[in-house]
Structure formats: structure tokens, C-alpha cells
C-alpha positions as CSV (number, residue, x, y, z in Angstrom):
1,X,0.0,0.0,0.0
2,X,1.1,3.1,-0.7
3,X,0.1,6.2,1.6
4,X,1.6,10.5,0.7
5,X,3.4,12.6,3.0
6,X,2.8,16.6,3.2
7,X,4.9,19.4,4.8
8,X,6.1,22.4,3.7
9,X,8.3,20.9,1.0
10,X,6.6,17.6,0.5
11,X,3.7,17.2,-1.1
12,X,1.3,14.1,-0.9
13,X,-1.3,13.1,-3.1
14,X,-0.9,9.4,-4.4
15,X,2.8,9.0,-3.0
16,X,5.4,10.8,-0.5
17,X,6.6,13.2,-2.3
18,X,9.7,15.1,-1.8
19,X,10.0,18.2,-5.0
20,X,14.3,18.9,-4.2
21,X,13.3,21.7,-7.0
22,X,11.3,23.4,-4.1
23,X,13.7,22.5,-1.8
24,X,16.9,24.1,-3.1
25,X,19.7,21.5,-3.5
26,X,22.9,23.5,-2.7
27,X,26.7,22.5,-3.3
28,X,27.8,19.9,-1.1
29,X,30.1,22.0,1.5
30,X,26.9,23.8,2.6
31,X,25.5,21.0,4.1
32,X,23.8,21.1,7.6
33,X,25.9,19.3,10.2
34,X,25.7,15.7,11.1
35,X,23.8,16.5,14.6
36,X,21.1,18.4,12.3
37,X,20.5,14.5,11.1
38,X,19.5,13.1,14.4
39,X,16.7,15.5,14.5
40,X,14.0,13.4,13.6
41,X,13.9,11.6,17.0
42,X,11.9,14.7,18.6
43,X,11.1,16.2,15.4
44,X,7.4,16.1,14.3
45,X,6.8,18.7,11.4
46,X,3.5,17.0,9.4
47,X,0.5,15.2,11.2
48,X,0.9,11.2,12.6
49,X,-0.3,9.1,9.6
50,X,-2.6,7.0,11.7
51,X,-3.8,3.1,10.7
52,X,-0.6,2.4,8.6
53,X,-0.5,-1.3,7.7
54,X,2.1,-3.2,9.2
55,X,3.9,-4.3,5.9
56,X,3.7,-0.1,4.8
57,X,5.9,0.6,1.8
58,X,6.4,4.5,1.8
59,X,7.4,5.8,-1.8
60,X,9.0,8.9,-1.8
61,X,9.6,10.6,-5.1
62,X,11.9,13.5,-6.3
63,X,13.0,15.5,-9.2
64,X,16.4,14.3,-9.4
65,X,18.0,10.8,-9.4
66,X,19.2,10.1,-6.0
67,X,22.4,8.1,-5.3
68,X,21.1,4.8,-3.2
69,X,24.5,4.5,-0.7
70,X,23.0,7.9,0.1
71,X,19.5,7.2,1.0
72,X,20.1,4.3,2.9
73,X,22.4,6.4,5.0
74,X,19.8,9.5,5.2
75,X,16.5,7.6,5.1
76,X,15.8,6.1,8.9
77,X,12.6,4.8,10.7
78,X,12.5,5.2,13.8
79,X,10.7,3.1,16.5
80,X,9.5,5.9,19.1
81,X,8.7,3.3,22.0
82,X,11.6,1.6,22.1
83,X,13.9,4.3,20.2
84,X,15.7,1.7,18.0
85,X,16.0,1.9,14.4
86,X,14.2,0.2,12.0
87,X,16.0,-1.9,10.1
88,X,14.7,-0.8,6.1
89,X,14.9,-2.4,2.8
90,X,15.6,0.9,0.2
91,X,15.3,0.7,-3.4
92,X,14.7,3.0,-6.2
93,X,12.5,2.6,-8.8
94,X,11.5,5.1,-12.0
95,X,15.0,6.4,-13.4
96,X,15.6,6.5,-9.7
97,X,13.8,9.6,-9.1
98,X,11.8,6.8,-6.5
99,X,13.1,6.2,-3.2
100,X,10.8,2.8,-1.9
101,X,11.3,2.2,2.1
102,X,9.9,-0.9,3.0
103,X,10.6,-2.6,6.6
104,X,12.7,-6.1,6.4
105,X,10.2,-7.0,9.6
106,X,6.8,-6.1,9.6
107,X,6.1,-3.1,12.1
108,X,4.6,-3.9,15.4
109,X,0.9,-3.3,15.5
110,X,-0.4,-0.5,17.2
111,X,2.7,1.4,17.6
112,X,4.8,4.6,17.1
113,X,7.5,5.8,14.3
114,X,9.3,8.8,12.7
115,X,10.3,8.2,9.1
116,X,13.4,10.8,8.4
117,X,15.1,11.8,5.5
118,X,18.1,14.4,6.5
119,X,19.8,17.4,4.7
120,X,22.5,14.6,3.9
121,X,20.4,13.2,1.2
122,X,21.9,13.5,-1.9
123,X,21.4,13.0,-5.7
124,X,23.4,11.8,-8.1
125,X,24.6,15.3,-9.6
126,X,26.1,15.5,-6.0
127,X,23.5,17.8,-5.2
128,X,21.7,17.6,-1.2
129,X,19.1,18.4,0.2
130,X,18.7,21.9,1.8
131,X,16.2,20.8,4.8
132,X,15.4,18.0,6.7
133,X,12.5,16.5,7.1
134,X,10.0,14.2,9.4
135,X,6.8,12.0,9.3
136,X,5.0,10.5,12.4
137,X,3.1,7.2,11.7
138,X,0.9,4.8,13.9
139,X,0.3,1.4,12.6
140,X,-2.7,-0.4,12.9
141,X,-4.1,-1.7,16.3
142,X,-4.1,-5.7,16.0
143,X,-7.5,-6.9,15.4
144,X,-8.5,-10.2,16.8
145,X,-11.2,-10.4,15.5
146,X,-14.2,-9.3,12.5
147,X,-17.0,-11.5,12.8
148,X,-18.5,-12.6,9.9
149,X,-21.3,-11.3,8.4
150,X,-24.9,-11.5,6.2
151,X,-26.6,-9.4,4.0
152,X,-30.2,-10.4,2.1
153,X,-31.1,-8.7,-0.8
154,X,-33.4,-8.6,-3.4
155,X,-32.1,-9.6,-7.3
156,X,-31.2,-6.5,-8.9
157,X,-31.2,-4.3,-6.1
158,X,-28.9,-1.5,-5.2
159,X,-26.2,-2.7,-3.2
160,X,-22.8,-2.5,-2.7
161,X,-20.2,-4.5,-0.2
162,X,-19.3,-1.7,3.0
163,X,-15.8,0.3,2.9
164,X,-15.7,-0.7,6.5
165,X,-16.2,-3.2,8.8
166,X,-16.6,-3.5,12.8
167,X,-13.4,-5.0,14.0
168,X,-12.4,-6.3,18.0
169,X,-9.1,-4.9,19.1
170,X,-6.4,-7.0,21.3
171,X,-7.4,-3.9,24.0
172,X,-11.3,-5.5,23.7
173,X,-12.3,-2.1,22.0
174,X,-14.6,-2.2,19.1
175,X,-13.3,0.3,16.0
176,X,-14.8,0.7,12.2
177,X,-11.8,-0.3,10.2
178,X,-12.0,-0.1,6.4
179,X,-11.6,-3.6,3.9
180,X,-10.7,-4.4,0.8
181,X,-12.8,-7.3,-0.6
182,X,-11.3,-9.8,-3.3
183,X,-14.4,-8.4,-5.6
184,X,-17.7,-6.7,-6.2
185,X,-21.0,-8.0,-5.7
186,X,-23.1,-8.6,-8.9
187,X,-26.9,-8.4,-7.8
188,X,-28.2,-9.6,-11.2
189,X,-26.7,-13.0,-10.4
190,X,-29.3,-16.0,-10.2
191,X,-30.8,-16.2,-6.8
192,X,-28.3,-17.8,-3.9
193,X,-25.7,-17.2,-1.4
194,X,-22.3,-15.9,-2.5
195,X,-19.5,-15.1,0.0
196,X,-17.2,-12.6,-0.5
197,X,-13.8,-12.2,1.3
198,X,-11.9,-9.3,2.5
199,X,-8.7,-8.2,4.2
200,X,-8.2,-5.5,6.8
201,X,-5.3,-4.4,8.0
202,X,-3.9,-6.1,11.4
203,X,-5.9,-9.4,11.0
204,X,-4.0,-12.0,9.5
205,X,-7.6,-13.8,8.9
206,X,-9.7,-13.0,5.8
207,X,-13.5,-11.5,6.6
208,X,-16.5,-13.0,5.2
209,X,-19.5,-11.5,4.0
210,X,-22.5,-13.8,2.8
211,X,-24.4,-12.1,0.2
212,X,-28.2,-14.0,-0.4
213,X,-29.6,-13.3,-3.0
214,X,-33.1,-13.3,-2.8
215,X,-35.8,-13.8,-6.0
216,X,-37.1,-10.4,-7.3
217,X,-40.6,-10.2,-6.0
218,X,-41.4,-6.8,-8.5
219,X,-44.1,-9.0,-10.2
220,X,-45.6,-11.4,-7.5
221,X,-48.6,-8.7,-7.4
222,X,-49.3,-9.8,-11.0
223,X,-50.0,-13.2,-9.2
224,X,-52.1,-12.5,-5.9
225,X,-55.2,-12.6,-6.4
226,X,-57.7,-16.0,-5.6
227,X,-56.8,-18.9,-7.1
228,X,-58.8,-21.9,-8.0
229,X,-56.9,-25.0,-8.0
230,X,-57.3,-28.0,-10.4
231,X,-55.8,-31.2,-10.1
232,X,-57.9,-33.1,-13.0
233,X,-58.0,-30.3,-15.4
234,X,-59.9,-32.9,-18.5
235,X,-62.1,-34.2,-15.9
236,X,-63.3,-30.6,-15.3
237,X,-64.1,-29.9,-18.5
238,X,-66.0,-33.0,-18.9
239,X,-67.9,-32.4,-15.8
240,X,-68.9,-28.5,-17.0
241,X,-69.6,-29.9,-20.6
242,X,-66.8,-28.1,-22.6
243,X,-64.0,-25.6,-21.7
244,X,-66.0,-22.3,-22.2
245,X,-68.7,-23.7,-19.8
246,X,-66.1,-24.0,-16.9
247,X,-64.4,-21.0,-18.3
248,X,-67.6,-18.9,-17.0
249,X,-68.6,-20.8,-14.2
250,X,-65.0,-19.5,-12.4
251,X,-65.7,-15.9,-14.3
252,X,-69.5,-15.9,-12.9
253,X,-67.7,-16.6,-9.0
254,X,-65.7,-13.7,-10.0
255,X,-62.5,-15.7,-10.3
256,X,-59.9,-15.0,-12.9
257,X,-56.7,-17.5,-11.6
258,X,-56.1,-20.7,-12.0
259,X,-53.5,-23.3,-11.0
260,X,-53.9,-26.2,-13.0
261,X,-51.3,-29.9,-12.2
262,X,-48.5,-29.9,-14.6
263,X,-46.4,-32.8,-13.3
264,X,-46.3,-35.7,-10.8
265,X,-42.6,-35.9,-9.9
266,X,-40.3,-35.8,-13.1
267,X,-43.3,-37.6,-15.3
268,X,-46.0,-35.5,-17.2
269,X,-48.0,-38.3,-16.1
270,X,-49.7,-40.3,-12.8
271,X,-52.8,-42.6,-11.9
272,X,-53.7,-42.5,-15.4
273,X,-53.9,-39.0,-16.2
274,X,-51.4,-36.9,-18.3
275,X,-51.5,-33.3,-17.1
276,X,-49.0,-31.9,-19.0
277,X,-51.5,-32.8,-22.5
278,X,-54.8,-31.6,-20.5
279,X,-53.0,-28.4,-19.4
280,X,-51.7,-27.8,-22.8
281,X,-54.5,-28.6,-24.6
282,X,-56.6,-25.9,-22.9
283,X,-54.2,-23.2,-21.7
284,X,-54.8,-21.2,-24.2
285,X,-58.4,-20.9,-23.6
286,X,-57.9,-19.4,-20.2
287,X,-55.5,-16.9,-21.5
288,X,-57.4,-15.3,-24.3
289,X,-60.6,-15.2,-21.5
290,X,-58.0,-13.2,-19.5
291,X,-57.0,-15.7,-16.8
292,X,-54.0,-15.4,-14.9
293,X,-52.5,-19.0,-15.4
294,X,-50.4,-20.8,-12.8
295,X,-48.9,-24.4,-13.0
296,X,-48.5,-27.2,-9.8
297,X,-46.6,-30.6,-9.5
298,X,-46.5,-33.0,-7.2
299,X,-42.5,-32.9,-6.4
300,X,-40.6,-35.9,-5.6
301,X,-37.2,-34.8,-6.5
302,X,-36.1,-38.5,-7.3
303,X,-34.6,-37.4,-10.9
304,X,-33.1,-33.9,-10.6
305,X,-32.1,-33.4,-13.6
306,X,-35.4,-34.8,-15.1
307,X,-37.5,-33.0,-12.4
308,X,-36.0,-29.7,-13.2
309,X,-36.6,-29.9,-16.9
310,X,-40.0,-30.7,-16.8
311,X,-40.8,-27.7,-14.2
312,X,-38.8,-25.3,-16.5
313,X,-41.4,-26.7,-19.2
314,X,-44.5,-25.9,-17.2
315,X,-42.8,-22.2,-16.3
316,X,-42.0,-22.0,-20.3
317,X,-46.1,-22.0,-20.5
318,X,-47.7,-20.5,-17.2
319,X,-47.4,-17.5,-15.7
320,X,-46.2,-19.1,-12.3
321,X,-45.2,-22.2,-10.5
322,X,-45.8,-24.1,-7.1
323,X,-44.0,-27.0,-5.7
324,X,-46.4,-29.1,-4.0
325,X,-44.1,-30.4,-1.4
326,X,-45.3,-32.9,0.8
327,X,-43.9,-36.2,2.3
328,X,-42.3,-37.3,-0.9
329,X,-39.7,-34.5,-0.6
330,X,-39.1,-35.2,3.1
331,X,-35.3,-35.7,3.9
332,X,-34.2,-34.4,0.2
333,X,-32.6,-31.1,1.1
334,X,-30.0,-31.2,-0.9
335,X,-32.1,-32.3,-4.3
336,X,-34.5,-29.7,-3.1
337,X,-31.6,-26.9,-3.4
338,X,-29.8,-28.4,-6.7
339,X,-33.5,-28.5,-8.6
340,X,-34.1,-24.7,-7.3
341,X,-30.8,-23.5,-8.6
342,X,-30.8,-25.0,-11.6
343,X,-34.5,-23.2,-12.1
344,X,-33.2,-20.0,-10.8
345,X,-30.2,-20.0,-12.8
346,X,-32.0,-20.8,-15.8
347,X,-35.3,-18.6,-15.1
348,X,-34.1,-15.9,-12.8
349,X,-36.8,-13.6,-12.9
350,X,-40.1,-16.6,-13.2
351,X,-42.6,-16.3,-10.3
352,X,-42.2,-19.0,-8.4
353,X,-43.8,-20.7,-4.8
354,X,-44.2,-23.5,-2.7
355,X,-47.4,-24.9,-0.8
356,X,-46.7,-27.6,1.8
357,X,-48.2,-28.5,5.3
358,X,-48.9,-25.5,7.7
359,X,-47.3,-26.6,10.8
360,X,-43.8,-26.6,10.1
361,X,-42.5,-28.5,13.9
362,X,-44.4,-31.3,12.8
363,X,-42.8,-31.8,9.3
364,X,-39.1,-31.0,10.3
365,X,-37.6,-33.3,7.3
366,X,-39.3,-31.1,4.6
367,X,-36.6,-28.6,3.3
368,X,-38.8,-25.4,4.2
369,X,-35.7,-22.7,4.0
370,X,-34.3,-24.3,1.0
371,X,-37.6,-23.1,-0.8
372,X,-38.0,-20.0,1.4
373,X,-34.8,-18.9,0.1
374,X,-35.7,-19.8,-3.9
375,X,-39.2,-19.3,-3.7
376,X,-41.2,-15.6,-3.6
377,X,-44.5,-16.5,-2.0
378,X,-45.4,-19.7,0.2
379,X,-49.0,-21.2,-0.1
380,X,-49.9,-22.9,3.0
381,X,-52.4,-25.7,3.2
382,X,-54.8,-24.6,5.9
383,X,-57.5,-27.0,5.6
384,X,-58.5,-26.5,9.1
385,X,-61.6,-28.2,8.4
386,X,-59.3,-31.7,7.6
387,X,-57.3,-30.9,10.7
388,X,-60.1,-30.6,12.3
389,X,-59.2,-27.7,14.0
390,X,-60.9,-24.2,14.4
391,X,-60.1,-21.4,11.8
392,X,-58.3,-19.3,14.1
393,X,-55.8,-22.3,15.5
394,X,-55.2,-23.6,12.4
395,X,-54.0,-19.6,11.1
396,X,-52.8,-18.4,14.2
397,X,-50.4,-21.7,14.8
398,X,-49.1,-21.6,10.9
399,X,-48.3,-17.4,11.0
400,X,-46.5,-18.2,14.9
401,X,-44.7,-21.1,13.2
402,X,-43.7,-19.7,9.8
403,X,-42.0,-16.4,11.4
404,X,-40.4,-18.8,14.0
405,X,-38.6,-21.1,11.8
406,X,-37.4,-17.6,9.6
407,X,-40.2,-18.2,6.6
408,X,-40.3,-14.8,5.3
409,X,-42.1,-14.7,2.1
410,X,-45.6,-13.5,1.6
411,X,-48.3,-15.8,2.5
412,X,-50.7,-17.1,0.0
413,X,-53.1,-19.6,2.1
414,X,-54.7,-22.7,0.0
415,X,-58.0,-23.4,1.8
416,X,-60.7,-26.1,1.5
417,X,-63.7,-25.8,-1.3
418,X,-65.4,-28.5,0.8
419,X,-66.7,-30.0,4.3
420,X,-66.8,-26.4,5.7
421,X,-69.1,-24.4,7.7
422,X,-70.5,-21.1,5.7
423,X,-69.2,-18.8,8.5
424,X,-65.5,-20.4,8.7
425,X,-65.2,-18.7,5.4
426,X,-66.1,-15.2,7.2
427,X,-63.8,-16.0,9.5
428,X,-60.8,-16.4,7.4
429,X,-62.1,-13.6,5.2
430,X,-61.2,-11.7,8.6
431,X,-57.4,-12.0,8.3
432,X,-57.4,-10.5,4.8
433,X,-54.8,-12.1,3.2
434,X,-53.6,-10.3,-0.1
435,X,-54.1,-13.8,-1.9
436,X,-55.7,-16.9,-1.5
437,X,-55.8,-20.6,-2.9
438,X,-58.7,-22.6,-3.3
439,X,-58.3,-26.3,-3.0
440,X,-60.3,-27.2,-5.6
441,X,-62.4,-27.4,-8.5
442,X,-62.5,-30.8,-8.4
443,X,-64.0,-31.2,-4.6
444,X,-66.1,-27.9,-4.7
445,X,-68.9,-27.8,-2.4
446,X,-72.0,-26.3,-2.3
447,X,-71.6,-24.3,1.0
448,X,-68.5,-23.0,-0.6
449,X,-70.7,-22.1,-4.1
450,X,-73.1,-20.3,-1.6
451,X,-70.5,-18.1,0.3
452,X,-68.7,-16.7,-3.2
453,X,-71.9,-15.9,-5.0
454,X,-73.0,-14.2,-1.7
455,X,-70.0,-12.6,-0.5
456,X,-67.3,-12.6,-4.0
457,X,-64.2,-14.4,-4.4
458,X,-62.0,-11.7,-2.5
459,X,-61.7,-13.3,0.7
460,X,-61.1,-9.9,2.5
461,X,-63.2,-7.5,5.0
């Protein structure tokens, strides 16, 4: 590192610069006597240079060569505590108008020195200096320790990696010291966490910042609104006697969202049904009736590679996706985290979300944060009617246990169509969630018919 010097005939900028043009070399027998060269033991004519780095190489330019046997005699550093000097490695460097004064040892932390160049100093047209001259430095304090550190942030946000860091001194005080970090953070990067090292001065041990990047969530809006869920999407359309029946059916309950299977597992395909054809064969109905159109698989995460292809497929065709992760993905964290950032990497900017059970402590073995951190909404199953619990429990327990266990994104619930009392729904109309999932077409009930043509598909008070 290289750090400038300033005094009346020394300027600093970049380096420690000595101008001998300002300084007025005169003819050798008017040098100052030897005594004047011991001067910069007591002498302090600039400001101490605090924070030097232990391993500081001070570069001291002037306007004429300078004659090395010379500088190494004139050039000292002296160690004010102990009042030794520092033994110095001095070189010269461009057309030796550079004098470089580097210490063979590095400098004891959190300590004291005088760098002196005296009037002996001469160049090599025999030239010397006319006035002495000294710095006072203070090197760093030793830092034991900068702990590490974690930043979330949004893809393509603003952010850049801090100048300085909080650092704990041998003394036990706490000082803001400044880093330098082996590069710069990239927030356009697919979503995931990327450490970054640094250095600081003092601390032999490099600092870590973790830097998660999180999904953009700038158009999950587009998304939250009610749902209706389908799992047999032909079936349906048999059962309603054509597409454009069930297409104003939902319309007529005021419902413009549907999430319709895609997938079972890494198969278009299961119990005799192939989703992937139904879905495809009628997605373009919904969207030119102005449906919002989501896609939902069944996740087993058996075939990553195979998985991750066919949910890239159904993102390739839908305007969003959810993992439906239940038992089947229980104990696969780490196929849960390779599928999600290979879809991330590939599909940085898709809408995506996960729907599993509600209360997390009693499904442990399901990779909830690996799909927290991928994933920009969750949909929560709260068929309290199945549970056979009361509304309240069933939403009060899953919002307790979702901010416990650090799930953070915004909260879609999936509710029952079926087996429900009319004023449930009033009751989890009361909690005014900005989006809701309703599970499903397929096992719709006539209590829950009665409700939306009474009270709309909003779910809010």
C-alpha cells in the first residue's frame, strides 16, 4: 500500500513526495551538520499518519536521481517506544527519481515511528538536500477479531459491499476499520448465497460477508389474487360440458386464476392422467378469457435433472409455478436446493412458490428454507376443516410457526372448497390475506358455491 506525505516541502497526493526543486539542493560543502541529522527523533513537522499497515511501503519521489548509498544512510525509521531503528529495505524505482522504504520486519501493531530523510540526502549530480524532514506514523491496532457477516437482498437491487467493517481490538475495543474485498458483488446473479472475502489491516484472517440473493418479488402482485386450484383439469371440462362452460362458471364466481397440475414428480403423467396434455391442450383458452394462469406438480425430487426440466417446461407455458411439497420430498434437502438453482439459474426472474403443510414442527424433514430462500410467496395448506381444528388455531399456529422457523415470504393460504361451515369462510375472510388458494375445483362444495356468490371471491373484510 502506498500512503503520501505533506509538509512544507513535501507534497502528498498518491505517493510521499519530496519536489528537491522546491527544496533548493545547494553545493555539497553547505551542508547542515551531522547533529542536524538526528533531529527526527523529537522532530514532528507534518501530522501522525494514523492506521498504517504493518507491511507499509512509503514511496518517496523526487526531481532528481538520487544516489542509493546515500538514502540508505539519510533515510531512517525510527521506532519511538523503544527508540531503536528500523532496520529498512531501500530501493529505487523510476530512473531513480523513486526512493521505496519498505521494513525487512513487519512493524509492530499499534505502535509509534518517525520516518526521516536528513539534509545529507543526496542526488546523483552531488546535489543535497537543503532541509530536513519528518513523518509521524501509527500502525494499525491488532485486530483479533471481525466477525462474519450476512446481507439479504433482493435480485437486482442496489447494493454495494461496506468500505468498512466493525473489527475487536487486542485492547477489547470495538473500531470501524476499512476492507478491501477480493471483488464486487453482482446483484443480477441468479438467486443464492455468495461469500465474499476481505482483508483488513492487522488481522492475518480474511473477513466474510454472505451475500443471499433473494428472487425479485417486483411482479408477484401480478399473481395475488384468488386462485382456483385444479388437479384433474380434462375431468373438469367434462364435468362442465366443454372448456367455455367451466371457463364462465369461475368468471360468474368472479375468479380469474387458475393453478392447474402440470407434473407428478419428473413424469408429465400419474394414476392414469397426463397433465402436462390436459393443461396444454386448454391453456390457451384461459388466456385469451384473460386468466391469470399458474402451473402445480406433485414434487418428488427423485430425478433432478429430469425434475428440473419438466418444471422449466410448465414455467415455459404458465405465468407461475408451485412446488407441491409434501412427504415425498421429506429428507431431500439437498435435491431440493440443486432443482431450485438450476431453475433459478436458468429462469431468474419466473414467479415462483411453494405450498406444503402448515405446521412446520411437525414436518421438520421437509426442506422449508431451501424453498424459502428460492421461492417468492409460500402457499400454506390450511385446511383446518381436515385438521379438524378451528379457523383461528389452524391460522394463528401456521403465522406463529412460519416467522419462528425464519419463513419470510408472503403468504398465500390454500384453503378447502369442501366440508366447511358457511361462516369459517367469514372468518378467514377476517385475516385479509392479499391472496388466496382454493383447494379445488375438483371437490367444490355447495356451501362453498353459496359463500362466493354471496360474498365474492376476494376473501377480504
Amino acid at each position: 500500500m502506498i500512503k503520501l506525505l505533506k509538509n512544507s516541502l513535501i507534497f502528498a497526493v498518491v505517493i510521499l513526495i519530496c519536489q528537491l526543486n522546491y527544496c533548493n539542493f545547494v553545493s555539497a560543502d553547505s551542508s547542515v551538520s551531522s547533529n542536524d541529522s538526528q533531529q527526527y527523533i523529537t522532530q514532528s513537522n507534518s501530522e501522525t499518519k494514523e492506521d498504517v499497515p504493518v507491511d507499509k511501503t512509503w514511496i518517496i519521489k523526487f526531481n532528481e536521481p538520487v544516489d542509493l548509498s546515500s538514502a540508505e544512510k539519510s533515510i531512517k525509521v525510527i521506532n519511538k517506544k523503544t527508540n531503536g531503528q528500523v532496520s529498512l529495505s531501500i530501493s529505487l524505482s523510476n530512473h531513480d527519481l523513486y526512493v521505496n522504504v519498505s521494513p525487512n520486519k513487519p512493524y509492530d501493531t499499534d505502535n509509534e515511528y518517525i520516518l526521516s530523510v536528513d539534509s545529507n540526502l543526496k542526488s546523483k549530480y552531488n546535489r543535497i538536500l537543503k532541509n530536513s524532514f519528518t513523518m509521524n506514523f501509527k500502525t494499525v491496532s491488532q485486530v483479533t477479531n471481525v466477525d462474519d457477516m450476512n446481507v439479504s437482498i433482493r435480485q437486482g437491487d442496489s447494493y454495494t459491499l461496506p468500505d468498512i467493517v466493525t473489527a475487536t481490538l487486542a485492547d477489547g475495543s470495538v473500531k470501524q476499520i476499512g476492507v478491501v474485498w477480493n471483488k464486487n458483488v453482482n446483484t443480477e446473479d441468479p438467486p443464492g448465497t455468495y461469500t465474499y472475502q476481505g482483508s483488513v489491516a492487522g488481522y492475518d484472517k480474511p473477513v466474510n460477508l454472505n451475500v443471499t440473493i433473494r428472487p425479485s418479488n417486483k411482479d408477484v402482485e401480478s399473481v395475488a389474487s384468488t386462485s382456483m386450484w385444479i388437479w384433474q383439469l380434462q375431468s373438469e371440462v367434462d364435468a362442465y360440458g366443454g372448456i367455455d362452460n367451466l371457463i364462465a362458471k369461475l368468471k360468474s364466481m368472479g375468479i380469474n386464476n387458475v393453478c392447474i397440475k402440470y407434473n407428478e414428480g419428473s413424469s408429465p403423467s400419474g394414476g392414469g392422467t397426463n397433465f402436462r396434455n390436459d393443461f396444454l391442450k386448454y391453456v390457451g383458452d384461459f388466456k385469451r378469457a384473460g386468466f391469470i394462469v399458474g402451473t402445480w406438480g406433485y414434487n418428488y425430487f427423485n430425478y433432478v435433472e429430469s425434475e428440473a426440466n419438466i418444471i422449466m417446461e410448465a414455467l415455459d407455458n404458465s405465468d407461475y409455478y408451485v412446488f407441491d411439497a409434501e412427504d415425498a420430498v421429506a429428507g431431500k434437502t439437498q435435491q431440493t436446493e440443486q432443482i431450485l438453482q438450476i431453475i433459478r439459474n436458468q429462469y431468474p426472474s419466473a414467479i415462483i412458490g411453494y405450498t406444503s403443510f402448515p405446521i412446520v414442527s411437525y414436518h421438520q424433514d421437509i426442506p422449508y428454507s431451501v424453498f424459502n430462500k428460492y421461492c417468492d410467496f409460500s402457499a400454506p395448506q390450511t385446511y383446518w376443516g381436515d385438521m379438524q381444528w378451528s379457523v383461528a388455531a389452524c391460522l394463528d399456529e401456521m403465522a406463529r410457526e412460519y416467522k419462528s422457523y425464519g419463513l419470510d415470504k408472503p403468504i398465500y393460504p390454500v384453503i378447502q372448497t369442501y366440508n366447511i361451515d358457511y361462516s369459517d369462510y367469514d372468518i378467514y375472510s377476517g385475516y385479509n390475506f392479499e391472496a388466496t388458494g382454493l383447494w379445488s375445483l375438483d371437490s367444490i362444495g355447495k356451501t362453498f358455491v353459496e359463500y362466493i356468490d354471496d360474498n365474492g371471491s376476494k376473501f377480504k373484510q
